[in-house]
N, C-alpha and C positions, 0 to 999 in steps of 0.2 A: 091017428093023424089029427091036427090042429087044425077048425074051421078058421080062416079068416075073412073078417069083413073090412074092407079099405073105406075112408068115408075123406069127403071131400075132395082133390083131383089126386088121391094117392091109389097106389092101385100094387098091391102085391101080389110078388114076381118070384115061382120059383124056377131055381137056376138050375140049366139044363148040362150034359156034356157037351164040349165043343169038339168041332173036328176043323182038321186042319183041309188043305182044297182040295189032296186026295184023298181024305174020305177017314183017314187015323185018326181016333180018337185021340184027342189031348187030357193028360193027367192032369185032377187036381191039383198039383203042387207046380203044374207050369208056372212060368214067371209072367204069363199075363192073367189078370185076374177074369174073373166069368162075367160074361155082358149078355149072356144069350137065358130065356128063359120061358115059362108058359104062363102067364097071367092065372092066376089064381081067386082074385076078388078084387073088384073095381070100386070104389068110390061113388055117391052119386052125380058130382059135377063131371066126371069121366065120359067121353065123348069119342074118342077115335078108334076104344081098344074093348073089349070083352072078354069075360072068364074063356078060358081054352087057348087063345089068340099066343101064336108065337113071335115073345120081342125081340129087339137087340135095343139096347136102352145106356144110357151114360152113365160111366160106372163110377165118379164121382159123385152123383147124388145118390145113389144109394142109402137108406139105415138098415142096422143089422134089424131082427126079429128071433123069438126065444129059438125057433128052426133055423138050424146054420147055414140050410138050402135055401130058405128065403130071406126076400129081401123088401125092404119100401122101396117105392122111388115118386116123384109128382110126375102125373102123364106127360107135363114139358120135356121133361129127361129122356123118354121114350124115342128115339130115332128110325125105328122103323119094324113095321108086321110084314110077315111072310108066310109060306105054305111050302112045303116041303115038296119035292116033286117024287 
């Protein structure tokens, strides 16, 4: 596996399975794209988020990375951390 380091407010995002609100995994090839993901290496201007941290982030600013499971984003893009219950 690929160490990544994010530097300045980018913070790389790898992308998790989504489920739908009862609980079914969503395929890959769904027609919406993946916004959910576990931060992986934070930037040092990065300030709201830390490595482990589960996002849900805007999937327009996205860049791809040579991992087709990660991704960039700037922590602006970032819409919100949560904790699994």
């Amino acid at each position: 596996m690929v160490k990544y380091q994010a530097v300045g407010d980018r913070v790389f995002v790898r992308l998790t399975e989504e489920k739908n609100p009862v609980g079914l995994l969503l395929p890959d090839n769904a027609e919406r794209p993946r916004t959910i993901g576990v931060v992986e290496s934070v930037g040092h201007n990065v300030r709201l988020v830390k490595a482990g941290d589960k996002i849900l982030f805007h999937v327009f600013d996205e860049l791809p990375s040579p991992d087709a499971d990660v991704v960039v984003v700037r922590e602006y893009s970032i819409l919100g951390v949560w904790e699994d219950e």
